[in-house]
Structure formats: C-alpha cells, structure tokens
N, C-alpha and C positions, 0 to 999 in steps of 0.2 A: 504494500500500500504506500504511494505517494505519501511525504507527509508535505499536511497542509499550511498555507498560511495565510492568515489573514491582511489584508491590505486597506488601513481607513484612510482617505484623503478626499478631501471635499474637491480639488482640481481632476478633472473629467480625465484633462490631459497624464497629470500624472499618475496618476493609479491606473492607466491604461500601460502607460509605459513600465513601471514598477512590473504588474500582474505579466508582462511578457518577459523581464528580465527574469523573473523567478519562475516563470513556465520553463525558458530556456534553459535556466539551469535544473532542471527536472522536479519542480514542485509544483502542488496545485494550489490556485488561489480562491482565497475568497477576499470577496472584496465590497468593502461599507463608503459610501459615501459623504456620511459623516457621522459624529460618535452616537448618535440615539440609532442610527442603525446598524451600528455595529453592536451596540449591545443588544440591540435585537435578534440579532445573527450569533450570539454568543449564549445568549440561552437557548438555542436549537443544536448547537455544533461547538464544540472543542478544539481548536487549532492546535497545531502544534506551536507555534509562532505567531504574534501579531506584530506588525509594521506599521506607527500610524502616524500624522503627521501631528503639528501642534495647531497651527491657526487653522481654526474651522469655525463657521456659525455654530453658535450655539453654545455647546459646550466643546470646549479646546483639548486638545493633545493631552496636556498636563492632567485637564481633570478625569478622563477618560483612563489615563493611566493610573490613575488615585482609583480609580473604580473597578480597573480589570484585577487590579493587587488585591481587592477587596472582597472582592469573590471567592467562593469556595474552590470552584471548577477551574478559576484562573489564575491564584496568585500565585505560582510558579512557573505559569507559562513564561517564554523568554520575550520581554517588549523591548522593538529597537522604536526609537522614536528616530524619524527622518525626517528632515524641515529645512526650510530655507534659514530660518532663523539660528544661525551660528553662532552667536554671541557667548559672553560666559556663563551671561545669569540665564539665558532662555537653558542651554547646556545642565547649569547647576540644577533647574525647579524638573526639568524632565527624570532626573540620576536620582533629588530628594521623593519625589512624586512613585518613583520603584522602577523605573525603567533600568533595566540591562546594558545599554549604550545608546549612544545620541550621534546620529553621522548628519552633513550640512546635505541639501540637494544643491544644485544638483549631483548627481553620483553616478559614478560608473559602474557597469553591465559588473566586472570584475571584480571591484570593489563591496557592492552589495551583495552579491552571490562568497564570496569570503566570509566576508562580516556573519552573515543568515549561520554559513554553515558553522563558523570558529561559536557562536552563540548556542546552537542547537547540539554543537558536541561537549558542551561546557555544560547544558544541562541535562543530558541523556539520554535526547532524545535526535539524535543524527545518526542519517539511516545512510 
C-alpha cells in the first residue's frame, strides 16, 4: 500500500503542483483546500503525513497544526509545514504549534521528496 499524504493549501496552483511532486515520487495524495476541510478529511482517513501551508482563510497553518497534535488519531503523525513565509518567527510558531519541520516555497521536486521521506523514516512509518 502507497503511503498517503495529505496536502492542505488554499492556492489551486500549489497543491496541484505539491500533489504531482509527491505522486512522482511514488505517494498518494490527499488533498484539503483549506484547514476546515482538511479536518474534515481527517476524520474519515489517517495519512501517513500531512503537508500544509500556513496563510489560509480562515483558520491558518499554525492553528490547524495546534489541532492535528490534538487529536487522538493524529498527534504523531509527521507535519511538515511548507509556506512562503520564511521568516524566523513565522518558522519559530509552526516548530512551537508541533510541527516536525518548516521548509520556505517555493521548493524543489528533490528537495520535498527528501524532506517527506528523511521525516516519515524518523517516525516509522517509511515504506
């Protein structure tokens, strides 16, 4: 079995591109458009991984991240948070919030496929 991962990102553009990069490198995705339906998506499915970004309507990256740790089903899952927003504090509230690592977009095919794998073999779940 594929393992899956989840992809939240409110841009059309980039969660398109994301969900190919991680097809490519042999995973399947799911993919939220922004964080109410990704949690929506999370009480029906278990990812092995979730990828989500920080600026979204609504509720943001951060708190989304605050909420998947919170979860029974989820707080071990591996969360990479991926954004435009590179700075040290946007960085710092993603890592306090429980995320796993925090990489800048844009990013490459290479890069992200690394990153997904060195995270998912660090929790025990890299197949």
């Amino acid at each position: 079995m594929a393992t899956r991962i989840m992809v939240v990102d409110d841009e059309v553009g980039a969660l398109t591109l994301i969900g190919i990069m991680l097809e490519r490198g042999g995973f399947e995705v799911l993919k939220a458009g922004d964080a109410y339906a990704a949690l929506d998506l999370l009480d029906a499915e278990t990812p092995d991984m979730i990828i989500l970004d920080v600026m979204m309507p609504g509720m943001d990256g951060i708190e989304l991240c605050r909420q998947i740790r919170s979860a029974q089903q989820t707080q071990t899952t591996p969360v990479l948070i991926l954004s435009a927003r590179g700075d040290a504090e946007a960085v710092q509230q993603g890592m306090a919030a429980g995320a796993d690592d925090y990489l800048s977009k844009p990013i490459l095919h290479h890069d992200l496929i690394s990153k997904v794998r060195e995270l998912l073999k660090m929790n025990g779940t890299g197949k």
